[in-house]
N, C-alpha and C positions, 0 to 999 in steps of 0.2 A: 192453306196448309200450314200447319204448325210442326216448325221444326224443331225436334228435341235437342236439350244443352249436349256440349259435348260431354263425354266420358274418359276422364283423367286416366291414364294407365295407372296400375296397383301398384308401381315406385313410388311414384307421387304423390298418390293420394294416403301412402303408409306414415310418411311424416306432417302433413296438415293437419290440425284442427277439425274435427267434423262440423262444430257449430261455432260461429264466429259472428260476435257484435257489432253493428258498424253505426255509427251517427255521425248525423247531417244538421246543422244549425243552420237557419237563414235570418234574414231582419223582421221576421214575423212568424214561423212555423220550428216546430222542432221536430225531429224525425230518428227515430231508429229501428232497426231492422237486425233480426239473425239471420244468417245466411249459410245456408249447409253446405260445406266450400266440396266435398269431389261430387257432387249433382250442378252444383253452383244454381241452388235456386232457394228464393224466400221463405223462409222455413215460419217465420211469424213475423209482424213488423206491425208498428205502431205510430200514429204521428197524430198532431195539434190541428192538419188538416182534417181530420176526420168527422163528417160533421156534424153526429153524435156528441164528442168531446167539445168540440168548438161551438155547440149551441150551451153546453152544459156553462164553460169558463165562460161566455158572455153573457149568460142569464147574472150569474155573479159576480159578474165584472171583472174579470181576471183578466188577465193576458195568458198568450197565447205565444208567448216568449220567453218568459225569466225562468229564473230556475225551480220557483213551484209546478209551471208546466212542466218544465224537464221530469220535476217526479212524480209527478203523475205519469208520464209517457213511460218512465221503469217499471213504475210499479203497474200498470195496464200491460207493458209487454213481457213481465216477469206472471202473471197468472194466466195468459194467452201459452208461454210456454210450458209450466205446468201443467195444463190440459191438455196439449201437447205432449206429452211426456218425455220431454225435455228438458233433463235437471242440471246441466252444465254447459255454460256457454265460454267462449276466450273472449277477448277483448281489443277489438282493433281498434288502433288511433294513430290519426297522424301523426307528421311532426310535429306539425304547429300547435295541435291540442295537449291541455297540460290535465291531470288530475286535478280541477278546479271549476267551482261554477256550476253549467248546467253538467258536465261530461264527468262530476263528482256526484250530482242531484242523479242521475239514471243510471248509476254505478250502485250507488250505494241502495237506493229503491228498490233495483232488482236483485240485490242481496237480501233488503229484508224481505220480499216476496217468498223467498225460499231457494232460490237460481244463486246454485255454486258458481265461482269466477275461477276459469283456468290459469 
């Protein structure tokens, strides 16, 4: 049985972000995702696990980590959300993450895609 997400009362969901960016770095994969925050559920999402993408970087011997994967991973989830017709995403990040690196590489990719940044 699949139980459906909850449903934020209309207070709530009046002041969030309808689409919201979130990424996830590891020692080998990189990962981001939008997430439609009052459904709370994955509205498109993109990663280095895919294994599509992941045959394609090791045919050419790439990694699957630095920050050329990162934009690749923007720019794949920035034309996933166009078709989508989803033209505007916000941008979460933690604390610890700064504007730099790979979370500069999928920022700036899915802007040149054509994905406005809240």
């Amino acid at each position: 049985m699949v139980v459906p997400p909850p449903i934020r009362p209309e207070r709530v969901t009046q002041f969030l972000k309808p689409y919201v960016l979130r990424m996830h770095f590891t020692n080998k994969f990189v990962n981001a995702q939008v997430v439609h925050t009052p459904t709370a559920t994955v509205a498109s999402a993109a990663s280095t696990q895919e294994k599509a993408l992941r045959l394609s970087l090791e045919k050419t011997n790439e990694s699957t980590r630095d920050v050329a994967a990162a934009a690749k991973i923007g720019k794949i989830l920035g034309e996933r959300l166009l078709q989508k017709n989803i033209p505007a995403v916000s941008v979460f990040m933690k604390r610890d993450q700064k504007y730099h690196g790979k979370v500069k590489a999928v920022i700036d990719s899915l802007r040149e895609a054509g994905v406005k940044l809240l």
